[in-house]
C-alpha positions as CSV (number, residue, x, y, z in Angstrom):
1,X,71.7,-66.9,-6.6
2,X,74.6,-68.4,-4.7
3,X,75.5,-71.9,-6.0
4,X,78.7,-71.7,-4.9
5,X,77.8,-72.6,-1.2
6,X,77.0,-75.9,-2.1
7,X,81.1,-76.7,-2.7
8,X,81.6,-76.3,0.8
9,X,83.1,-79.4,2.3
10,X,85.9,-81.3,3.3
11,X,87.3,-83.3,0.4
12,X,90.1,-86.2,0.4
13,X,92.4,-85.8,-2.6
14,X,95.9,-86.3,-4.6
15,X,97.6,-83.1,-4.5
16,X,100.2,-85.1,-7.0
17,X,98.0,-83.7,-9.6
18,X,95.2,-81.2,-10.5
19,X,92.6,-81.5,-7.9
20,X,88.8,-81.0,-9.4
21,X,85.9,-81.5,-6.4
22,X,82.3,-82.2,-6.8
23,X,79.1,-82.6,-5.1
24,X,75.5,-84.7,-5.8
25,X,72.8,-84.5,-3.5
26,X,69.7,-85.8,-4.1
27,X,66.4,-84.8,-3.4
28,X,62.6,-84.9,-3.5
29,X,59.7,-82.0,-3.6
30,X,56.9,-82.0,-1.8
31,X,54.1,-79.3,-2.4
32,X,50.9,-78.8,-0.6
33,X,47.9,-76.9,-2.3
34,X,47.4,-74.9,-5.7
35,X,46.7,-71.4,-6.4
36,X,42.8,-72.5,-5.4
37,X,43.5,-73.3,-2.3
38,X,46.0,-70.4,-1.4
39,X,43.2,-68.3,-2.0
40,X,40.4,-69.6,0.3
41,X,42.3,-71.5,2.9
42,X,45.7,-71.3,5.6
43,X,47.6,-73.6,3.8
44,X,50.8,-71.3,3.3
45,X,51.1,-70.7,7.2
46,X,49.1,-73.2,9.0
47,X,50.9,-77.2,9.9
48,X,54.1,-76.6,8.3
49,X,56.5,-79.1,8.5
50,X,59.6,-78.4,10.9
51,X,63.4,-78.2,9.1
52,X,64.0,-81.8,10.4
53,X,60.3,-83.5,9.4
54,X,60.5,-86.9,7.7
55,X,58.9,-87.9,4.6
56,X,56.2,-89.8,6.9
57,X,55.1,-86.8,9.1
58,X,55.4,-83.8,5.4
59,X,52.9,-86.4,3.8
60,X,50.5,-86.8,7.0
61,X,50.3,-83.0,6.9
62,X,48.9,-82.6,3.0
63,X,52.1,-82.3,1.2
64,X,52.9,-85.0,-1.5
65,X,55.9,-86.6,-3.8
66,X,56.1,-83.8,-7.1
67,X,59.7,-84.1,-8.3
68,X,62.7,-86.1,-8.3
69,X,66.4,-83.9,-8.7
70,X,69.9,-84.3,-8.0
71,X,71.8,-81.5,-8.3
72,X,75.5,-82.0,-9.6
73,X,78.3,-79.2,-9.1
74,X,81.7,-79.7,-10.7
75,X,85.0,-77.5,-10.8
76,X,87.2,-77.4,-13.1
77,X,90.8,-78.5,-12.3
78,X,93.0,-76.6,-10.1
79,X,96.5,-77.2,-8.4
80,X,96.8,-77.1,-4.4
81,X,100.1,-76.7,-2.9
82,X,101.1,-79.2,0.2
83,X,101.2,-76.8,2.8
84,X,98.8,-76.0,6.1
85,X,98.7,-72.2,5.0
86,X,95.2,-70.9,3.9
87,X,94.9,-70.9,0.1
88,X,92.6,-69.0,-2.4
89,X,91.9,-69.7,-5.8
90,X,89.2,-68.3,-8.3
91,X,88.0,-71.5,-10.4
92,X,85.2,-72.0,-12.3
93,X,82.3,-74.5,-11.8
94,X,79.6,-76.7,-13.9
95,X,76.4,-77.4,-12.2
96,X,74.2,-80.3,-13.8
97,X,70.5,-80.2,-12.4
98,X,68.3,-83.2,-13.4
99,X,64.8,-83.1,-12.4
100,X,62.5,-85.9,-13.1
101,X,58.4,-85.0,-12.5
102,X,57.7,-88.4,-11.7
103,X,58.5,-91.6,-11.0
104,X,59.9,-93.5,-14.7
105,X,59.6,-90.0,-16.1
106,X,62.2,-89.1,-18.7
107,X,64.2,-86.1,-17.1
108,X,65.0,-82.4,-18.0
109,X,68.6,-80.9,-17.3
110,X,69.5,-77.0,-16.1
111,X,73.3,-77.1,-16.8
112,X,74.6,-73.9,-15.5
113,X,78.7,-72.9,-15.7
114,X,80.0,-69.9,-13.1
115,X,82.9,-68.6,-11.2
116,X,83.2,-69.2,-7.3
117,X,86.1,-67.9,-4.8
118,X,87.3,-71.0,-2.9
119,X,89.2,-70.3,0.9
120,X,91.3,-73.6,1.2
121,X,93.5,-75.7,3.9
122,X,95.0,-78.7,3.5
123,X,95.7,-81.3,5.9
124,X,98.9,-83.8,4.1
125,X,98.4,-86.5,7.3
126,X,95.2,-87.3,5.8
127,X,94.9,-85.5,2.9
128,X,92.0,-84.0,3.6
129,X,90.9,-80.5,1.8
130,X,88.9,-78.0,4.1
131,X,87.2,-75.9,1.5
132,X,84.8,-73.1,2.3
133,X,83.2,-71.5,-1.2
134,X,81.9,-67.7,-2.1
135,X,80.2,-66.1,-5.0
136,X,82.4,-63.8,-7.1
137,X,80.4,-60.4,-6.9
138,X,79.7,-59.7,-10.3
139,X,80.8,-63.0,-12.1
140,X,78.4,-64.2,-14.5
141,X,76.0,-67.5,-14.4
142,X,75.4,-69.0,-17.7
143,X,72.1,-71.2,-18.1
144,X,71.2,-73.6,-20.3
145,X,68.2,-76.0,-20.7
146,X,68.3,-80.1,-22.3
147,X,65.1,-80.9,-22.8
148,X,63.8,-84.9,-24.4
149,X,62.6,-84.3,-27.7
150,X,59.6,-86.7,-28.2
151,X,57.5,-87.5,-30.8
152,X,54.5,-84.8,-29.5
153,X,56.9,-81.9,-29.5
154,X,57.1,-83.0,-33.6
155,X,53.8,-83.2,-34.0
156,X,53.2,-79.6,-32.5
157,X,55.7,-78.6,-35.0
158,X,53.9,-80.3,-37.7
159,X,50.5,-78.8,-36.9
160,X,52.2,-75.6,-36.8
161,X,53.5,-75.4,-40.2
162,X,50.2,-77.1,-41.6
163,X,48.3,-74.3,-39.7
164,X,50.7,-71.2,-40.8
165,X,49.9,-73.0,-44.5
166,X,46.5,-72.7,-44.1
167,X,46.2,-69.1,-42.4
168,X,48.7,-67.8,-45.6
169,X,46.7,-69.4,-48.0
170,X,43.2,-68.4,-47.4
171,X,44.4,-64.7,-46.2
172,X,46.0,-64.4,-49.8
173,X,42.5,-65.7,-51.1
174,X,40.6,-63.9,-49.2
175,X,42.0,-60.7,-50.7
176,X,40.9,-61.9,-54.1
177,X,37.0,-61.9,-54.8
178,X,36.2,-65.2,-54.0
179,X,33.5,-66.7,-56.6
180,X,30.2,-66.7,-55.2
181,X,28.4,-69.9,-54.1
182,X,25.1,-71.0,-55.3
183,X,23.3,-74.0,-54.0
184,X,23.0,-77.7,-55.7
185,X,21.4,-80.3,-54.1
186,X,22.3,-82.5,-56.8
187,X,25.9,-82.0,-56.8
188,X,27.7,-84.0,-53.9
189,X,31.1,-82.0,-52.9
190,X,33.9,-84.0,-52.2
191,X,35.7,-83.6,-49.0
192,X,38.7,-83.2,-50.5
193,X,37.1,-80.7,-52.7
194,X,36.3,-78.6,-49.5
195,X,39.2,-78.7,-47.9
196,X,41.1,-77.3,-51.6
197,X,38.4,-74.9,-51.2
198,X,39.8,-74.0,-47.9
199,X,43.0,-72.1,-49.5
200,X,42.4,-72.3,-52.9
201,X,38.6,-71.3,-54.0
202,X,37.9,-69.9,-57.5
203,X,37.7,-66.3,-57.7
204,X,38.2,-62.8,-59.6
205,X,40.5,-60.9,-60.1
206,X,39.9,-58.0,-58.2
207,X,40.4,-57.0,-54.7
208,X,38.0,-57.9,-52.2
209,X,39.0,-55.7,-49.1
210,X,37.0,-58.4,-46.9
211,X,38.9,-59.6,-43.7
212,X,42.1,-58.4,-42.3
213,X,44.8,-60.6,-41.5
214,X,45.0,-60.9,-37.8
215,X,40.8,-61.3,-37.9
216,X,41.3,-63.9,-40.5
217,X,43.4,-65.9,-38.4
218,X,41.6,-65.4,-35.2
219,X,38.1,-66.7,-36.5
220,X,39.6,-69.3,-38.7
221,X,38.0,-72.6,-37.3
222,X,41.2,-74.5,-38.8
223,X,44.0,-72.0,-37.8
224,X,42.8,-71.9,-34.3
225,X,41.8,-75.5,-34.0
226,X,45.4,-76.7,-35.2
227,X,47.5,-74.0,-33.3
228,X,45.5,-75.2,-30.0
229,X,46.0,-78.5,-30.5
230,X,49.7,-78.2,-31.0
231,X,50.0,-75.6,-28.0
232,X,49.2,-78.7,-26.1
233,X,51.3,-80.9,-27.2
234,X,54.4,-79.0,-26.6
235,X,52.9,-77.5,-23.2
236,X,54.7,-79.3,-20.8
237,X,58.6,-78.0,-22.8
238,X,56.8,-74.7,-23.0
239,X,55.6,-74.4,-18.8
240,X,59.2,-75.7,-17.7
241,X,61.2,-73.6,-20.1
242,X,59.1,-70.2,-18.7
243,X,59.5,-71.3,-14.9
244,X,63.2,-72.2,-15.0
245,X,64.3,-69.2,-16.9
246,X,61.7,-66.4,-15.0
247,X,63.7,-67.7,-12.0
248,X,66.7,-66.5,-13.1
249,X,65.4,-63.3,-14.9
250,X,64.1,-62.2,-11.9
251,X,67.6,-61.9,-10.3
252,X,69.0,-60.2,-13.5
253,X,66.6,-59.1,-15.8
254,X,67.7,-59.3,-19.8
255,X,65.6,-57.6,-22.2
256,X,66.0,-60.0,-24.8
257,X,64.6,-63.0,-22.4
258,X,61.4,-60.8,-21.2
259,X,60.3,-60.4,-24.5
260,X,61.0,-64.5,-25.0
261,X,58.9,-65.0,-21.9
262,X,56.2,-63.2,-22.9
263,X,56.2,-64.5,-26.4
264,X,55.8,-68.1,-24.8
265,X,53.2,-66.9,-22.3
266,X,51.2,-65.2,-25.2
267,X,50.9,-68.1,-26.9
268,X,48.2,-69.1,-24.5
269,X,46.1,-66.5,-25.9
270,X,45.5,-69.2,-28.6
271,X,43.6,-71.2,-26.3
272,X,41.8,-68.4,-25.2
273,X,40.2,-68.3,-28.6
274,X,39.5,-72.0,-28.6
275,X,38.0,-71.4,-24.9
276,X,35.7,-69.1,-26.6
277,X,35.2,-71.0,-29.9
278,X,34.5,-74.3,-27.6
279,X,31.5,-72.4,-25.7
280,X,29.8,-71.3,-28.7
281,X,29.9,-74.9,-30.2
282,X,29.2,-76.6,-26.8
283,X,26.1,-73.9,-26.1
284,X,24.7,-74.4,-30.0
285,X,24.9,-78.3,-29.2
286,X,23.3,-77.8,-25.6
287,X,20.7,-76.0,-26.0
288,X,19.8,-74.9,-29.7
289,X,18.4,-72.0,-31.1
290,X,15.1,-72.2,-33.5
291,X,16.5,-69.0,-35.2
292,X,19.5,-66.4,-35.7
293,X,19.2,-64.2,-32.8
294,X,17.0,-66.0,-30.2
295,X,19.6,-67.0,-28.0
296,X,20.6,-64.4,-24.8
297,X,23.9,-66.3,-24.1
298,X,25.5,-66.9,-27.7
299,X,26.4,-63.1,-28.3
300,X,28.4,-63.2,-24.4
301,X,30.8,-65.2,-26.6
302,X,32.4,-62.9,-28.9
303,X,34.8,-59.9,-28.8
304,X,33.9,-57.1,-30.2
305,X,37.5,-56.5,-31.7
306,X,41.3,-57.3,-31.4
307,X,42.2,-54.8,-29.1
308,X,39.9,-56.4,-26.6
309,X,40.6,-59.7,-27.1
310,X,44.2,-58.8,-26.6
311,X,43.2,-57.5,-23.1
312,X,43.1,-61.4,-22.4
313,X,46.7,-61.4,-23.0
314,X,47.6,-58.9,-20.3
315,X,47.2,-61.4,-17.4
316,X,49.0,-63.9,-19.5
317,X,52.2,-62.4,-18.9
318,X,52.0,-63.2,-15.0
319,X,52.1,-66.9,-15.5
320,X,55.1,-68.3,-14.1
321,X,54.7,-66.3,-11.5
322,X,51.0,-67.7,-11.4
323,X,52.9,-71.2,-11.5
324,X,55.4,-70.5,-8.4
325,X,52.3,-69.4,-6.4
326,X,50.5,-72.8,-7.3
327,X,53.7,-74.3,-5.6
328,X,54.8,-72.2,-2.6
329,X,53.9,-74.4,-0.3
330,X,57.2,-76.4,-0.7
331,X,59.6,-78.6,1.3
332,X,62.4,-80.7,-0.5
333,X,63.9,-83.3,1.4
334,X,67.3,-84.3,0.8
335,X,69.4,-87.5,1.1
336,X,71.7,-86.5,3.8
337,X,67.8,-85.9,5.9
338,X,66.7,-89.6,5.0
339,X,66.9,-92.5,2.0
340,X,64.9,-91.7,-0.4
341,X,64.6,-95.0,-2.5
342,X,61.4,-96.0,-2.9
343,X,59.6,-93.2,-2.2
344,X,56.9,-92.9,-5.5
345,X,55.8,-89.7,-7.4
346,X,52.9,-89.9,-9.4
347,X,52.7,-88.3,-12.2
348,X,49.2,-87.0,-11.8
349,X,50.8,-85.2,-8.4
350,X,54.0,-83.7,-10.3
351,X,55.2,-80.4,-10.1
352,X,53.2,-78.7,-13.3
353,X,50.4,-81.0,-13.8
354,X,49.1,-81.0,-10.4
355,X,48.6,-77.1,-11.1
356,X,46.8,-77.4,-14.8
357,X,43.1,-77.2,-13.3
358,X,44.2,-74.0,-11.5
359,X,45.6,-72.8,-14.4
360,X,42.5,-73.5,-16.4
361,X,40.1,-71.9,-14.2
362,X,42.4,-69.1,-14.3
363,X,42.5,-68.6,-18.2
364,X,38.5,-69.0,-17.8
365,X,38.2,-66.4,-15.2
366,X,40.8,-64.0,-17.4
367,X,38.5,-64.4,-20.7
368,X,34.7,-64.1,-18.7
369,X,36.2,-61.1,-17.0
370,X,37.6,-59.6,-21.0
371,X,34.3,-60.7,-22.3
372,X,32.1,-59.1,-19.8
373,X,34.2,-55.7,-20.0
374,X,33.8,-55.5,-23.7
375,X,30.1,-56.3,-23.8
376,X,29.6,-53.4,-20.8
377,X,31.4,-51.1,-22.5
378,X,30.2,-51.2,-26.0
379,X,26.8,-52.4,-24.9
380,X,24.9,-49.8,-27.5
381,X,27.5,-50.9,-30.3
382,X,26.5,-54.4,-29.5
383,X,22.8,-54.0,-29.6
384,X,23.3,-52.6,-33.2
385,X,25.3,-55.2,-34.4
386,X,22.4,-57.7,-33.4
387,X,20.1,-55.7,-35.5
388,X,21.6,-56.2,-39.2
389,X,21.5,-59.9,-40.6
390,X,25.1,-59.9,-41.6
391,X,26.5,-59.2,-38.3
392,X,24.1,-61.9,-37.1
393,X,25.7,-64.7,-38.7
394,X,28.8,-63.9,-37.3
395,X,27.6,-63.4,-33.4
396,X,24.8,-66.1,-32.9
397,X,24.7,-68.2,-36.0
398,X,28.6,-69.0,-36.5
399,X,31.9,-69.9,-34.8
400,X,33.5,-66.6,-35.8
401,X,34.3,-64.7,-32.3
402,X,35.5,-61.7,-33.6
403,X,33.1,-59.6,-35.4
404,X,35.2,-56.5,-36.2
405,X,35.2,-58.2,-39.9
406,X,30.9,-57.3,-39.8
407,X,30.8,-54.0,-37.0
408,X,30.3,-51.1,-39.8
409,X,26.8,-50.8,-39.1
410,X,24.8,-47.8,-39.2
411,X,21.1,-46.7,-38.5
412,X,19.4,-44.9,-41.0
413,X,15.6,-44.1,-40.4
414,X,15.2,-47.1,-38.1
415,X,16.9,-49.9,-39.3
416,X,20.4,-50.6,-39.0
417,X,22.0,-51.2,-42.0
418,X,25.8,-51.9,-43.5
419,X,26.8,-51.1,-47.0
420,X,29.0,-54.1,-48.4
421,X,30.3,-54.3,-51.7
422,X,29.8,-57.0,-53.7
423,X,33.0,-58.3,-54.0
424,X,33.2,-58.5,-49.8
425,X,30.2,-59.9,-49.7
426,X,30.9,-62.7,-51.9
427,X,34.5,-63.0,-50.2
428,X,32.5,-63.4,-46.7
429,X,30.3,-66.3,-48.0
430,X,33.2,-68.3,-49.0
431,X,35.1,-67.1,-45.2
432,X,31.8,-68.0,-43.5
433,X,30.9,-71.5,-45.3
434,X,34.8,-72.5,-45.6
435,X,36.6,-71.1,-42.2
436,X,33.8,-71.2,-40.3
437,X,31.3,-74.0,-39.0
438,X,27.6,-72.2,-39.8
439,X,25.0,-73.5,-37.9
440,X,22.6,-73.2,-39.9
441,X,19.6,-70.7,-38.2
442,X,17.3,-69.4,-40.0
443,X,16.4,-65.2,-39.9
444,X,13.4,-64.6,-36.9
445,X,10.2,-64.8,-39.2
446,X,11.9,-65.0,-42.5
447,X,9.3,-67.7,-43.5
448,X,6.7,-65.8,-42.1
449,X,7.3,-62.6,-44.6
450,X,7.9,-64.7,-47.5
451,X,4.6,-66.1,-47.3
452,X,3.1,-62.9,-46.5
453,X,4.5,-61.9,-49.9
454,X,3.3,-65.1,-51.8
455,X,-0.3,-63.6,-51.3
456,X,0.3,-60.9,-53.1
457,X,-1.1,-61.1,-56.8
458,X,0.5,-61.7,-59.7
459,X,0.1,-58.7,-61.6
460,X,0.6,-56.6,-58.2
461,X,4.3,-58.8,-57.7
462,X,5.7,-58.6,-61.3
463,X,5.1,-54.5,-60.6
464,X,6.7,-55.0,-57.0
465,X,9.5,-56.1,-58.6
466,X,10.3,-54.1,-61.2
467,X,9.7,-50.8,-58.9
468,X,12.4,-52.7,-56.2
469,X,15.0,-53.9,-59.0
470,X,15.3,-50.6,-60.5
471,X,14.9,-48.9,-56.7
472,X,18.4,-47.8,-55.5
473,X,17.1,-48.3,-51.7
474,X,16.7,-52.1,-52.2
475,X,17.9,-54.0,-49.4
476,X,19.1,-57.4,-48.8
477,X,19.3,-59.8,-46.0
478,X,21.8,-62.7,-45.6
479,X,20.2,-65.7,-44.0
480,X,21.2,-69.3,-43.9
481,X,19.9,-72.4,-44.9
482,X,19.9,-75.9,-42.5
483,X,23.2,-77.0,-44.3
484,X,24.5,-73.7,-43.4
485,X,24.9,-72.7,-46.5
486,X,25.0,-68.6,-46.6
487,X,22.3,-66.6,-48.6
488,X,21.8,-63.7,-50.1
489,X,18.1,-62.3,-50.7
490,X,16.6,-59.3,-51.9
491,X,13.3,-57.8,-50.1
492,X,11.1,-59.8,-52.2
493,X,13.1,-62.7,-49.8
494,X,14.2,-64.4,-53.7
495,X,17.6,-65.7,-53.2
496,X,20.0,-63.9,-55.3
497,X,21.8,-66.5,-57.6
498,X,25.6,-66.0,-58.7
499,X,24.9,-65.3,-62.5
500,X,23.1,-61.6,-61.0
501,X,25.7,-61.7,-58.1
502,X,28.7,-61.9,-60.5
503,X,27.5,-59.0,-62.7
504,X,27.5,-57.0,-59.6
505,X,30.8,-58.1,-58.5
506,X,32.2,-57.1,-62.0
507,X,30.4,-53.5,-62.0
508,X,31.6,-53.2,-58.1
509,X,28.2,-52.8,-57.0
510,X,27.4,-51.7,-53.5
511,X,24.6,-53.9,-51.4
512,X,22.8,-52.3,-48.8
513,X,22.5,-55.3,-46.2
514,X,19.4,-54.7,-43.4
């Protein structure tokens, strides 16, 4: 990138003393058309304006007012001798860039510092300077960024920290057996008691083996929720730092900045998750299920693992160049073409937020294209899942998205069952009730096969029982009330309290869950 072209011009100085030039020119951008309508229409080669159109005739063909700039450039001082003889001198430059993205806008800065070869000839009648500037071949361009700090970029940092608090926290519960939960309608739970509960639950001392870490985080209703949230308010820093340094990476590529880039551009993969987490809330609110496992839709909205969902973030690292497509079509009009006072940008019509709904539809596209991979590829691993109660709560009758945590299912004379400790399962209820929103489905004719039972005789149901307490083949089934509180029940359908719960958790009992 040649920025040293733009000292070219004929200067009047003081040769008395060190001489330092500069330039300013002001400009505005006009850009016609997104990503959206690159793809389906002519826009990029069809009515362009001509090098000498006015602002009148760019905006009668589509194009609109996206950014204000002036762009500064600024030697350092150098001596020139009074003579007509050509001179040469290797001096080195400051360039200022403000951009503004609309109209009252508080602007961002690109300062940039380099070395340019200046060819001059001075004229002493009228002191004038006849300079004609080159790149050095090989010189180096340094770049730097001044962005406004305002009070949303604090907040993001804010949410952050309360979000990377919350993710530690739990995790380092979760790892610990987390007390289980029985239910008591008479007791009325704080909300401040819930959210303690939400990083600091009672529990045993003994390892759960529950969750991962990276699953914890990426189901957490909270982590996600806050992370999202702050992604957006420090978007716009975010979306200009990535353009303005990909331009310059892609003329000298640095390692070290790459990996920056793509760091900022995987971030994004955060909203994927609430995407996902937003369509399963929005579809349970829409149109509601009677009971776990009804719904055809709900299941298309989880990953089966974190090597999928990290598919989502392959695309991710094309977005600035997914940005300088959105703005190809481009024409800046300087002031030594026309005045520019007065001419308004709105800020609805600026250079990045003109592009957001392209940019959404294109993190949509990336995730229903991830999601329907994964649910054609591991379509028979999927229709098991579906099958065992546990993995249930996590696919149709939760927020969670992705059910590695539940997938260790196996069929074994028909059914499909998972055999879960104890101490995991009572780590899950307190994942599912506490970093989760459960809503609260009951099992497909539960009720049905508990009243079924209730027919059965007394004498004939104390015998039941005793055979299937002492029965090493008992089976359970997780369930959930309409508070969404999580259940555990044997196959007489009684809900196991904690008192029997506890006892197992101490002995490190396995369940067999159906």
């Amino acid at each position: 990138m040649n920025y040293c072209r733009g000292l070219t011009s004929n200067y009047t100085v003081d040769i008395t003393k060190p001489v330092k030039l500069a330039t300013a020119v002001d400009a505005i951008t006009f850009l016609r058309g997104t990503a959206l309508t690159h793809a389906f229409t002519e826009d990029l080669s069809v009515n362009l304006p001509t090098a000498t159109a006015s602002m009148r005739d760019i905006s009668a063909l589509g194009f609109v007012p996206s950014r204000i700039q002036t762009d500064m450039r600024m030697t350092t001082a150098f001596a020139v001798q009074n003579t007509s003889a050509m001179q040469y001198a290797t001096i080195t430059y400051y360039r200022v860039y403000a951009k503004s993205y609309c109209t009252g806008c508080a602007p961002i800065a690109e300062l940039g510092r380099g070395t340019c070869n200046l060819t001059m000839q001075f004229n002493a009648t009228s002191n004038r300077l006849v300079v004609t500037s080159s790149h050095v071949l090989g010189s180096q361009h340094d770049l730097g960024l001044m962005f406004a700090r305002d009070v949303y970029s604090s907040l993001a940092s804010i949410l952050k920290y309360i979000a990377i608090f919350i993710a530690v926290g739990g995790y380092l519960a979760s790892r610990q057996t987390i007390q289980w939960s029985d239910t008591n309608l008479e007791k009325v739970e704080t909300i401040w008691n819930r959210l303690a509960k939400v990083v600091a639950p009672q529990y045993f001392p003994h390892r759960s083996h529950a969750i991962r870490g990276d699953v914890f985080c990426y189901n957490s209703d909270y982590f996600v929720a806050l992370y999202v949230v702050s992604i957006l308010l420090d978007m716009n820093h975010a979306l200009v730092f990535t353009r303005e340094v990909n331009v310059f990476n892609q003329y000298s590529n640095q390692f070290t900045m790459t990996i920056q880039l793509f760091a900022l551009s995987t971030r994004m993969l955060w909203l994927n998750l609430g995407i996902v987490k937003a369509f399963k809330v929005l579809l349970h609110l829409v149109s509601p299920s009677v009971y776990s496992g009804e719904s055809r839709a709900m299941p298309f909205f989880n990953f089966s693992s974190v090597t999928t969902l990290y598919l989502t973030t392959i695309l991710l690292f094309y977005v600035p160049e997914y940005i300088e497509y959105n703005n190809q079509s481009r024409v800046d009009v300087t002031n030594k073409m026309e005045a520019l006072d007065g001419q308004f940008v709105d800020f609805f019509e600026s250079f990045y937020i003109r592009v957001a709904p392209a940019i959404a539809v294109g993190l949509l596209v990336n995730v229903v294209a991830v999601l329907f991979v994964d649910h054609l590829m591991f379509y028979p691993h999927w229709q098991k899942l579906k099958k065992n109660s546990l993995s249930r709560q996590a696919i149709f009758n939760s927020t969670s998205i992705v059910c590695e945590f539940v997938d260790d299912v196996q069929t074994v004379n028909g059914d499909t069952l998972m055999t879960c400790s104890a101490r995991r399962m009572s780590t899950l209820q307190w994942y599912f009730m506490h970093h989760l929103r459960c809503f609260g489905l009951q099992e497909r004719d539960l009720s049905k096969r508990k009243s079924s039972r209730m027919t059965i005789k007394a004498s004939e149901q104390s015998k039941s029982q005793l055979i299937t307490t002492t029965s090493p083949d008992l089976k359970y089934t997780v369930g959930q009330d309409n508070n969404g509180h999580i259940h555990l029940l044997d196959d007489q359908l009684s809900d196991v309290k904690s008192l029997v719960l506890n006892i197992k958790v101490l002995r490190d009992t396995s369940l067999v869950i159906q």
